[in-house]
C-alpha positions in Angstrom: 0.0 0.0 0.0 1.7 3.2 -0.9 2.0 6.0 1.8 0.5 9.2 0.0 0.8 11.9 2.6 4.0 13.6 1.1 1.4 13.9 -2.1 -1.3 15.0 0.4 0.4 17.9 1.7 1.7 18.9 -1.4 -2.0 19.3 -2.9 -3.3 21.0 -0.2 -0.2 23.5 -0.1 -1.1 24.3 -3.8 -4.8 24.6 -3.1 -5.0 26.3 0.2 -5.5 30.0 0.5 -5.0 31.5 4.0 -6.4 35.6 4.3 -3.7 36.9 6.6 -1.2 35.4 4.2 -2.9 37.1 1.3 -2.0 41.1 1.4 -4.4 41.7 -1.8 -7.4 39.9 -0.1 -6.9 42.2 2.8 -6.4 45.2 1.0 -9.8 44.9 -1.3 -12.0 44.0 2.4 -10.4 47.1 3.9 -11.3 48.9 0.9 -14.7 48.1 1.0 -15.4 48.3 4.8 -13.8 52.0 4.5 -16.1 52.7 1.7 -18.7 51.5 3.9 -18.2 53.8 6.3 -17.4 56.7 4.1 -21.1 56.0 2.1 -22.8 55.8 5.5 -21.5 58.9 6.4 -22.7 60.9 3.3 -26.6 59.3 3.2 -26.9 60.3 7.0 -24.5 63.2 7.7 -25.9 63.2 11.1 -25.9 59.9 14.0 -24.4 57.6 11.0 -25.1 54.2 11.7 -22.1 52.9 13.4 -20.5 49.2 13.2 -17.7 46.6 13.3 -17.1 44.0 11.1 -14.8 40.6 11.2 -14.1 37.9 8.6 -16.6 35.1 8.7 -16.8 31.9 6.6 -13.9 30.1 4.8 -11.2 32.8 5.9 -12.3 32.7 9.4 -11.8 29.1 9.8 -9.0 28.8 7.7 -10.6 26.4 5.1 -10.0 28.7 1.8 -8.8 27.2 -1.6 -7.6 28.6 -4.5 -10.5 29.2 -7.0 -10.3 27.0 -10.2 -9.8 29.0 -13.7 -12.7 31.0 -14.4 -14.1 31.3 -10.8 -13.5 33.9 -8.6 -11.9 34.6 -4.7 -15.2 34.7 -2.5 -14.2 36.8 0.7 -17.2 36.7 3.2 -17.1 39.8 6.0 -19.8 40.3 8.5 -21.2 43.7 9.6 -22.6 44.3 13.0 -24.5 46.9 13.5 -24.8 48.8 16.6 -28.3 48.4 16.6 -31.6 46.5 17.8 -33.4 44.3 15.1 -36.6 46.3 16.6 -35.2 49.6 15.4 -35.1 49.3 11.1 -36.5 46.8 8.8 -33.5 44.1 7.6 -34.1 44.7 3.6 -34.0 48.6 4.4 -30.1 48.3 6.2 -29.3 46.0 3.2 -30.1 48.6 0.9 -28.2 51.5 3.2 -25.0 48.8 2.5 -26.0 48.9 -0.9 -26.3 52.1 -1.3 -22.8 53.2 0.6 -21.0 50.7 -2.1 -23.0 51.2 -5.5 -20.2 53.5 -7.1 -17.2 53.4 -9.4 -17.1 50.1 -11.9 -17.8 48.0 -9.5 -21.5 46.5 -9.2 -23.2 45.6 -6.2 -26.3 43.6 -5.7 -28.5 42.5 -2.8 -28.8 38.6 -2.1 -31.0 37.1 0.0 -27.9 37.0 2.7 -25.9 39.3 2.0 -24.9 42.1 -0.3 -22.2 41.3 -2.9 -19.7 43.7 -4.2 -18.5 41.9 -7.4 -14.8 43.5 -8.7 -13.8 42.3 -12.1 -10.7 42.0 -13.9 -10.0 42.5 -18.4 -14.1 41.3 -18.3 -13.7 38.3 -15.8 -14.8 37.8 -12.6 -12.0 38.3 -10.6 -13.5 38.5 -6.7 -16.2 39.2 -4.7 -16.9 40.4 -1.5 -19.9 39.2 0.5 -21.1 41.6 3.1 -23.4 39.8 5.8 -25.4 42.2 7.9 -26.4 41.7 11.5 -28.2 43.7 14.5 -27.6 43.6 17.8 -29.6 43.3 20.9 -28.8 41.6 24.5 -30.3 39.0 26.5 -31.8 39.1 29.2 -28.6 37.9 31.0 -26.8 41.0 28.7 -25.1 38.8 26.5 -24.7 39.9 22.7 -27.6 38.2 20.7 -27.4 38.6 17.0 -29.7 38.5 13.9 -28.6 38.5 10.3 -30.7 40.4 7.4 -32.0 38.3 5.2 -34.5 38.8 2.1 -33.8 41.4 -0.8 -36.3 44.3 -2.0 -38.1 41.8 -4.0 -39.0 39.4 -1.8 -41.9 38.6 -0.2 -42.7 40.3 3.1 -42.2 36.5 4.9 -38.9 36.7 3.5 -37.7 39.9 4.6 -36.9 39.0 8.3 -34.0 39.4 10.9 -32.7 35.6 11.8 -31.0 34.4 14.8 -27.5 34.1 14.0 -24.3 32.5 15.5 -21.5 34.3 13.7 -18.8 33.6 15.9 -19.9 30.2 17.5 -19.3 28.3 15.0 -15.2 28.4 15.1 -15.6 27.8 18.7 -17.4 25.0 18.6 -14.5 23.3 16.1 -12.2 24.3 18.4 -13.5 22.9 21.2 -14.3 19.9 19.7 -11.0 19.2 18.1 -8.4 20.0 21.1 -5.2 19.0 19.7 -4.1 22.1 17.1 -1.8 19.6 14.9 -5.4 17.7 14.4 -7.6 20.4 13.6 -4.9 21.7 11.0 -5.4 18.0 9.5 -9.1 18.6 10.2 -9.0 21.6 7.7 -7.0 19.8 5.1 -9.5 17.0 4.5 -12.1 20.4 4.3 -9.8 21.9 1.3 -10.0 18.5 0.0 -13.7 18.4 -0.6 -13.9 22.0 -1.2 -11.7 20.9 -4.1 -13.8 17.8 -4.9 -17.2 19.9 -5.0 -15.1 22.7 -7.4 -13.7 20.2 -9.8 -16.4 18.3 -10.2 -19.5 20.5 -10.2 -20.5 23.5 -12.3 -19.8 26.7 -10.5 -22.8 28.3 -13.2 -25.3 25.3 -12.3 -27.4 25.1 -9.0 -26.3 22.0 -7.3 -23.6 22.4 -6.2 -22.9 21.0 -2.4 -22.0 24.5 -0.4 -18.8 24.7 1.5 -20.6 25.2 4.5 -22.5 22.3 3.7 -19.5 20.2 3.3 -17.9 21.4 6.7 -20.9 20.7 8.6 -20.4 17.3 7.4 -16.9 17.6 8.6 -17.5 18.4 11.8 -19.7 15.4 12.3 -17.8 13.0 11.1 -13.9 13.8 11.0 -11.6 11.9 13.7 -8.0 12.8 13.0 -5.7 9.9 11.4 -2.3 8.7 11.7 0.2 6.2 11.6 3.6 5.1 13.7 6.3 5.6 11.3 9.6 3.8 11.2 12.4 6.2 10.4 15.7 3.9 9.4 17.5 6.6 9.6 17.2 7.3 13.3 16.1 3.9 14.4 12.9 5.7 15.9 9.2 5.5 15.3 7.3 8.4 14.9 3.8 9.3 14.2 2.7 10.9 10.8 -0.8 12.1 9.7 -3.0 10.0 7.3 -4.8 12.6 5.8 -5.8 9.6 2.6 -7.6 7.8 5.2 -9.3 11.0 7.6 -10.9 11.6 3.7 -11.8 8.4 3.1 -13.6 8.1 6.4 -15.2 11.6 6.1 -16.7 10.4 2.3 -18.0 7.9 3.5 -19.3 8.4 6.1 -21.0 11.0 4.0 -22.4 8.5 1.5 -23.7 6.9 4.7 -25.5 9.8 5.3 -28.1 9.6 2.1 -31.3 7.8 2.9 -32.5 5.1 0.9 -34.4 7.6 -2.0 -31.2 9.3 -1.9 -32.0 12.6 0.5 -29.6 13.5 2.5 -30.1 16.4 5.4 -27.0 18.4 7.7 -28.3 20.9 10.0 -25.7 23.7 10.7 -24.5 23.1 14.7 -25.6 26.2 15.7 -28.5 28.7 15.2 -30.2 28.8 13.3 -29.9 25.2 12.7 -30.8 25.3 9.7 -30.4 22.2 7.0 -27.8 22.7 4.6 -28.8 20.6 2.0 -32.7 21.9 1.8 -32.0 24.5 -1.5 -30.8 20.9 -3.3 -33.4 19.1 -5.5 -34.2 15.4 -5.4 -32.2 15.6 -8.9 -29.4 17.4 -7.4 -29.1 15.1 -4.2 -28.9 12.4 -6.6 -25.8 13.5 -8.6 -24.0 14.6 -5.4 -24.4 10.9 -3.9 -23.2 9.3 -7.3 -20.2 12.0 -7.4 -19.5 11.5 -4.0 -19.7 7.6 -4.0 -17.6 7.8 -6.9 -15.0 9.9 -4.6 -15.5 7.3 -2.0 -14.6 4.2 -4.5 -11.7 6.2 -6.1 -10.0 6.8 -2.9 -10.6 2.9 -1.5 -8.9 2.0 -5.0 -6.0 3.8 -4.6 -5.4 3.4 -0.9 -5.3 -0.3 -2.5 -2.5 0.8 -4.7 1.1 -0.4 -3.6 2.5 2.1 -6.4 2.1 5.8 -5.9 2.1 6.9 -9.4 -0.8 4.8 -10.3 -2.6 5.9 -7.2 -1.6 9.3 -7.6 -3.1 8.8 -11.1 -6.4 7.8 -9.6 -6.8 11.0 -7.7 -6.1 13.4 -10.7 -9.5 11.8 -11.4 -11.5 13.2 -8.5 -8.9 16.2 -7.6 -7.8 17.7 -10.9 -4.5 18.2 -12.3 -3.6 19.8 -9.5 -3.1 17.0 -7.8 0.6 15.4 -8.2 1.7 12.7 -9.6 4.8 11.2 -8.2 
């Protein structure tokens, strides 16, 4: 059986995208918070709505990859208001945000979620920021309670409501569930990994597509780090090394496990709103993820089978892209 992890680490060290290491990511959400407050301040001259703002998604739990040609860097930023939910309507601070941004080439556009401020580069996509925009109010202990805008301006009215929201739970619930920092790091790999998966193998233009958020729920039910004791001949010693072939391999399928028997398969996010992160997915759709992802599942059983490398190796191209080396 060949040992794969020097492979391993070198894919995820050519996929992986980390924020603080990444000056021009940092510069363009700088630029648009500061443009943010600068538009605030001209549509209400007087008591301008005040807030902070802190990276959320990907970035914040250090799971980014590298978009694939044609696709562009998705930076997600949330933006708390110093406000109660009681106070304004959610679609109305959405369109404040939109608003503040909506100058220069750039265009802006209200999702149900968020606000996107798409940039583009010689005609292509080349990044977008997604703003996220919460209240906040206190308990009645006076801890922070917050509740994210959702809807847009055409929505209808049942649409257009503030929802309970965990922003910064979420990373503390991974840490505190995976202790050891050396695991969690491997923890995030086998995340890049599918994020990779779900980008190579499914249309970024289609709906369909199995969300990243989706895919680290999934993750974090199911992930238990891997390694091996290593003999090293050269200093007589054993030592352990991480398996990250086999953490996948247990993650996808246990995933596969997860469809039901007419092929539905449900992840509710761990914290509120609890939500199920599969629910936007079709019957259709559900179907081709559990075919792509049990083909995943038999590709990586194959070439953990493999006693040569290259031919493993040559297996994973398959499922990972060319990105994925060969050696």
């Amino acid at each position: 059986m060949a040992n794969l992890q020097t492979q391993f680490n070198n894919f995820h060290n050519t996929i992986k995208v980390d924020f603080d290491d990444s000056q021009p990511l940092r510069n363009k959400r700088d630029l648009i918070v500061g443009n943010l407050k600068d538009g605030l301040k001209k549509l209400f001259p007087t008591n301008t709505p005040t807030f902070r703002f802190f990276n959320q998604g990907s970035y914040d739990l250090a799971t980014g990859v590298e978009p694939l040609s044609g696709e562009d860097y998705d930076i997600d930023v949330g933006i708390i208001f110093n406000f109660s939910k009681s106070i304004y309507k959610p679609v109305q601070v959405k369109e404040w945000v939109y608003n503040a941004l909506n100058t220069g080439s750039r265009t802006v556009e209200i999702k149900r979620p968020c606000v996107r401020v798409q940039y583009h580069s010689n005609g292509a996509k080349w990044f977008h920021v997604d703003l996220a925009v919460y209240s906040t109010d206190k308990d009645y202990l006076g801890n922070e309670v917050n509740y994210i805008a959702k809807g847009f301006i055409g929505s209808s009215e049942d649409k257009k409501i503030w929802e309970i929201s965990e922003p910064f739970r979420l990373k503390e619930l991974l840490k505190s569930k995976i202790t050891d920092g050396s695991d969690r790091e491997q923890f995030r790999r086998v995340i890049r990994y599918l994020k990779r998966w779900k980008d190579y193998n499914f249309s970024s233009t289609v709906a369909g597509r199995p969300t990243g958020i989706a895919l680290t729920a999934c993750c974090h039910n199911l992930f238990t780090s891997q390694k091996d004791r290593v003999y090293n001949p050269y200093t007589y010693s054993y030592a352990y090394q991480y398996n990250d072939q086999r953490a996948l391999q247990n993650v996808v399928s246990g995933i596969v496990g997860m469809f039901t028997w007419n092929n539905k398969i449900s992840v509710k996010l761990p914290v509120q709103p609890y939500n199920d992160l599969f629910e936007k997915m079709s019957d259709s759709q559900m179907l081709l993820m559990k075919m792509k992802i049990v083909t995943l599942r038999d590709v990586l059983l194959a070439a953990s089978n493999e006693t040569s490398s290259l031919n493993a190796c040559i297996k994973l191209q398959k499922v990972f892209g060319d990105k994925f080396p060969i050696s």
